[in-house]
C-alpha positions as CSV (number, residue, x, y, z in Angstrom):
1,X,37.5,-26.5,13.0
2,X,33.6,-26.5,12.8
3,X,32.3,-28.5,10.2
4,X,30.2,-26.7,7.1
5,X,26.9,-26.8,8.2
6,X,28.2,-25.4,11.4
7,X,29.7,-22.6,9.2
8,X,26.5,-22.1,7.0
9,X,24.3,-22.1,10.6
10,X,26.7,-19.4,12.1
11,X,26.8,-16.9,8.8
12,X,23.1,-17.2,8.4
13,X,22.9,-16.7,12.0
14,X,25.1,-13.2,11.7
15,X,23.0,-12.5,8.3
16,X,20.3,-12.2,10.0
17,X,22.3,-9.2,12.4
18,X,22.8,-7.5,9.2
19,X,26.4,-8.3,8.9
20,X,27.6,-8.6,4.9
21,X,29.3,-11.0,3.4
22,X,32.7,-9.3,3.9
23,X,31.7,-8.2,7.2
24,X,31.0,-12.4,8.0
25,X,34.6,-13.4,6.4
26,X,36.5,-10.7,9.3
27,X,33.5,-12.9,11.9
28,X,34.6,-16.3,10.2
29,X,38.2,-16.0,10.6
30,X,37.9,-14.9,14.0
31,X,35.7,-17.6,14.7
32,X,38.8,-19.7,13.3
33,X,41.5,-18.8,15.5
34,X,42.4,-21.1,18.6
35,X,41.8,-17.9,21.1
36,X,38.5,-16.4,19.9
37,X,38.7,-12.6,22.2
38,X,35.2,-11.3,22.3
39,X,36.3,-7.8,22.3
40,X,37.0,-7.4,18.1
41,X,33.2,-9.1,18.0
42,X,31.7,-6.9,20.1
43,X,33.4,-3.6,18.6
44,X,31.9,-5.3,15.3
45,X,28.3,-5.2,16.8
46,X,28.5,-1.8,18.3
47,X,29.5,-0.7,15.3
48,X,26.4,-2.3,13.4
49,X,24.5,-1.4,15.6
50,X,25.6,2.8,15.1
51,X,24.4,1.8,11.3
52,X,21.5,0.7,11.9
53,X,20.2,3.9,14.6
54,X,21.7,6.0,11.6
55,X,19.5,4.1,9.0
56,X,16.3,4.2,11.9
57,X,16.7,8.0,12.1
58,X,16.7,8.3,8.3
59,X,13.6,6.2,7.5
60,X,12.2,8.2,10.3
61,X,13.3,11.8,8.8
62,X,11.9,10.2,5.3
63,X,8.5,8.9,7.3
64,X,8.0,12.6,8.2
65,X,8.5,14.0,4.5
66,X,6.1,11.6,3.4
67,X,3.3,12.4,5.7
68,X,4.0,16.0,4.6
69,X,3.9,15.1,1.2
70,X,0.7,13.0,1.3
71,X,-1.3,16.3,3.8
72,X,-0.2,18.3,0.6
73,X,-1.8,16.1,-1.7
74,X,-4.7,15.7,0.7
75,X,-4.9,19.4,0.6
76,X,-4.5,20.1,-3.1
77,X,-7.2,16.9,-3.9
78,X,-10.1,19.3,-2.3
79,X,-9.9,21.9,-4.1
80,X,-12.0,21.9,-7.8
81,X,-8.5,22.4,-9.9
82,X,-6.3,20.1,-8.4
83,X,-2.9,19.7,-9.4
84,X,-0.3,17.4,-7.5
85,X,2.3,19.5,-5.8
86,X,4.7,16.9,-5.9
87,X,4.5,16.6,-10.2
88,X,5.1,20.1,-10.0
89,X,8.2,22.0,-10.0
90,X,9.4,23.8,-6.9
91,X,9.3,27.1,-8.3
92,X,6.1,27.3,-10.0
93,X,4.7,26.0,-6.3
94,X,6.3,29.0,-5.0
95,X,4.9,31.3,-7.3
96,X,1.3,29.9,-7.5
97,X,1.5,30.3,-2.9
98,X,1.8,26.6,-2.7
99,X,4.2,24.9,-0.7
């Protein structure tokens, strides 16, 4: 059995993979066991990493709709009567031409 600063070295090690605390007791009791089968580990990491793609795509889809957002504000800061189209209700952007 691995002593505890083994233990703290190895959960701060699969921390830093972005493995949670409950996901690091399923790691910690497999790392207990006599036979220690790599295949529930790795289905473990494929299936972080599937999370974090997901999570990279959505940053990316919400990178894209704030680069929209800050052209619009760009946009709207040039003209004399400015008003932020992102303070402003969706409808009354619609009916003022704005998008």
């Amino acid at each position: 059995m691995p002593c505890k600063s083994e233990t703290l070295a190895f959960m701060r090690r699969v921390q830093g993979l972005g493995f949670k605390l409950s996901e690091i007791r399923g790691l910690l009791s497999l790392r207990g066991r006599r036979m220690q089968p790599c295949a529930p580990v790795r289905r473990r990491l494929q299936t972080k990493l599937a999370d974090v793609r997901q999570k990279l795509e959505n940053l990316k889809k919400l990178e894209c709709e704030l680069q929209l957002a800050l052209r619009s504000c760009d946009k709207e800061l040039r003209k004399q009567d400015a008003h932020c189209p992102i303070l402003q209700d969706g409808d009354a952007q619609k009916k003022d031409g704005r998008r």
